[in-house]
C-alpha positions, 0 to 999 in steps of 0.5 A: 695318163691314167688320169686323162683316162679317168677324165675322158671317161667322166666327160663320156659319162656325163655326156650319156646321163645327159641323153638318158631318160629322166623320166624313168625306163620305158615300159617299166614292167617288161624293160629287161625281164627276158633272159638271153642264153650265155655263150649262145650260138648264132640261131640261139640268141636269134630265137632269144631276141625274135619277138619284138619284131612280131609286134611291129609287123602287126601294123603292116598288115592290119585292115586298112592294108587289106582293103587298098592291097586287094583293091590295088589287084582287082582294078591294076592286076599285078602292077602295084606290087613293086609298091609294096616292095619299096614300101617294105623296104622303107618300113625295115629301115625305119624300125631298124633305126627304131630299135637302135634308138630304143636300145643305144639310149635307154628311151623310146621315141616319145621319151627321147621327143619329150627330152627334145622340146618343151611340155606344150609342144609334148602335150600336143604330140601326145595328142596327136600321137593318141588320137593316131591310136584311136584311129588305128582302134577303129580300124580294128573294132570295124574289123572285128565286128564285121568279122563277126558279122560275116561269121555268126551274123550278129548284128553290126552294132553287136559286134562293135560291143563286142570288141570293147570285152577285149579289155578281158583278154588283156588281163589275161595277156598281162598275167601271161608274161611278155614272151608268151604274148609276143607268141600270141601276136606270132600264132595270129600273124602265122593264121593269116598268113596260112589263110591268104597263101592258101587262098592265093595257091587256089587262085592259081596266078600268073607267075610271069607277070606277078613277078613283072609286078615288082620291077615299077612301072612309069603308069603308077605315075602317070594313072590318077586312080592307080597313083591314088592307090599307090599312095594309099598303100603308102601310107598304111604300110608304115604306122606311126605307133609302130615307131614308138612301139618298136623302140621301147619293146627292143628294151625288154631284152637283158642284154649288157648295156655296154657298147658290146652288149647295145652292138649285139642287141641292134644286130639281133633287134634288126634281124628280127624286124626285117624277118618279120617285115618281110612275113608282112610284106609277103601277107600284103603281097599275098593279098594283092596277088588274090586281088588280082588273081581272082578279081581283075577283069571281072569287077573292082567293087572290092571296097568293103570287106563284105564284096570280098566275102561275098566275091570268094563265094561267087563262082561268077567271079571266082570261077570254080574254086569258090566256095564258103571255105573260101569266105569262112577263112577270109573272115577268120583271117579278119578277125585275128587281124582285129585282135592283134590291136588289143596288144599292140594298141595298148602298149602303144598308148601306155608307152606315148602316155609315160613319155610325153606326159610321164604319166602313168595308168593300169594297162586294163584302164588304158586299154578301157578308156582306148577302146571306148573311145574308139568304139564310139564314132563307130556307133555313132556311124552305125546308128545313123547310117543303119548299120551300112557296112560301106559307112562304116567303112568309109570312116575307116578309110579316113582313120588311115588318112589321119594316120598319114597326117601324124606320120611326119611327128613321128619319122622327122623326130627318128631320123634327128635323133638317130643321126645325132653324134651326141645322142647316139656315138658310135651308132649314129646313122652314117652319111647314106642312111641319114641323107636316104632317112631325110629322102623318105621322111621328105617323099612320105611326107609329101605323098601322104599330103597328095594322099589326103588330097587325093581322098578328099578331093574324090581323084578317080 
């Protein structure tokens, strides 16, 4: 009997080494160097754990968000809020089953999809996956340097220079330690969140009918421009990078790599995402409320970062609460949304780079090479278009559509392996989860296919 005993644990062994990386561990640097207390109560180990989560959440609120959210409010007042809702609630479930991925084998997505297929189709991934990066990089460098615009009034092509010495800030994060980093993303996420709750509490909203905005309304199907919104926000809400991302930084914890220990790890994993998805869901919301509480039925031209500036300080729209506090922190809020990326962008990269390709580059060199990139199309769009913001951010508009492109690469291969009994045993999704993961890669696969139709077809 013993003997069995030994065989059967040989065979379980042998199964697991077969979906173990062979392509080393995921983030080498962070993987298991946060300590967990011992013998710890409930709230102890959750604080322990939280971290991951903020990183994550960073996606769901970056400034592409920003834009369809505000805009969603000013043309459809509260209505478009039960989108939101339900795409937060998509979002929660697929970092859930990130986290469990990362955690239960040992690999990240990219690392477990290189496994899967074969080197070319890896290396075509990989681009895909890179040049999502880039796009989300874009958003951010137009965000930060219109910020900067808005603040100091340095020029539009300045400030895109600017943003490429955010290359120094990383080095700097890289000596800090990956616990004081994740609270560096946290303070940013806390400043805009307390600038739009601030803001939102001036615009005094309507309680009754905010809180009608999340039961969903036939009109969302049925209205072209309200539809093209919805999909929209869609789309820019759950961010491909997020997915590999999510999946390797939950490794960074030092939790037994036992079936006890992976079984408290993704309890604790999944805590912290949902609460920090939910902070990011309560930001975009905030966002659509100032939108709509402010900005419906007295204009819809919010879509450039510039009108919303401007709008927070005309006392013809506004109404009396306007003022250049208003707009001041607007901008502000712009700004710790753009240098969110530096961290999140970087370790993205690095992450699809070593898993798909297995290479490996000094994080300031990929961080270099990423932003210089990114910051080119940018230029290349400021010097021909003479620094116009409504150009530029216009080629931010199409970063999110590309971003809606790569999104299935992502979610089909998540939902295959998370379903897999042989990749994932006793943590392999069950019957509802799997047919619910299938539902929404399919929907968010066709949505973000009416997406781009939609934004290329110019659906008023």
């Amino acid at each position: 009997m013993e003997n069995l005993t030994a065989v059967q644990k040989t065979a379980k062994q042998k199964q697991h080494n077969m979906f173990t990386s062979t392509n080393g561990l995921s983030l080498a640097e962070v993987n298991n160097t946060v300590s967990l207390p011992k013998n710890a109560g409930f709230w102890k180990k959750l604080a322990a754990y939280s971290g991951p989560g903020a990183l994550v959440a960073v996606g769901y609120m970056d400034p592409g968000n920003w834009i369809t959210s505000i805009q969603g409010g000013s043309q459809f007042g509260y209505t478009l809020l039960s989108v939101i809702l339900l795409s937060s609630l998509i979002a929660m479930l697929l970092q859930s089953m990130c986290a469990k991925l990362g955690i239960v084998t040992g690999m990240d997505l990219a690392q477990a999809t290189r496994q899967a297929t074969s080197k070319p189709v890896a290396v075509v991934l990989w681009i895909l996956t890179e040049l999502a990066i880039m796009a989300t990089d874009i958003a951010e460098v137009i965000g930060g340097a219109v910020a900067l615009q808005l603040l100091f009034k340095i020029p539009l092509l300045v400030g895109v220079l600017i943003t490429t010495l955010d290359v120094l800030l990383l080095l700097l994060l890289a000596k800090v330690g990956f616990r004081k980093i994740e609270a560096i993303v946290a303070t940013l996420i806390a400043t805009i969140f307390i600038v739009f709750l601030y803001e939102v509490l001036l615009s005094n909203p309507s309680i009754g009918p905010l809180l009608q905005g999340f039961i969903p309304s036939p009109e969302i199907a049925t209205n072209n421009g309200m539809l093209l919104i919805a999909l929209g926000i869609v789309g820019a809400t759950v961010m491909p990078h997020n997915l590999y991302l999510h999946s390797s930084i939950v490794q960074s914890r030092q939790f037994a790599r036992t079936p006890e220990g992976k079984k408290e790890a993704v309890r604790f994993a999944t805590i912290d995402s949902n609460i920090q998805l939910s902070i990011a869901f309560v930001i975009n919301c905030l966002l659509l409320v100032l939108g709509a509480a402010m900005f419906f039925g007295s204009t819809s031209d919010l879509g450039r970062f510039t009108d919303l500036y401007n709008a927070l300080a005309d006392n013809a729209i506004v109404g009396a609460i306007a003022s250049p506090l208003l707009s001041t922190l607007f901008a502000v809020a712009l700004l710790a949304s753009g240098q969110n990326s530096t961290i999140t962008g970087t370790l993205s990269g690095q992450i699809v780079m070593e898993g798909f390709i297995r290479m490996k580059m000094p994080s300031w060199l990929r961080r270099m090479i990423t932003r210089l990139l990114a910051v080119i199309p940018v230029i290349i769009c400021v010097i021909l278009y003479g620094g116009r913001e409504n150009a530029v951010e216009h080629l931010l508009l199409y970063t999110q559509v590309f971003l809606s492109v790569q999104l299935p690469f992502a979610i089909i291969p998540l939902t295959i392996f998370t379903s897999d009994k042989k990749m994932m045993g006793e943590f392999a999704n069950r019957a509802w989860v799997k047919y619910l993961s299938w539902t929404i890669a399919i929907i968010l696969t066709i949505l973000n296919v009416f997406l781009i139709y939609g934004t290329f077809a110019g659906i008023e």
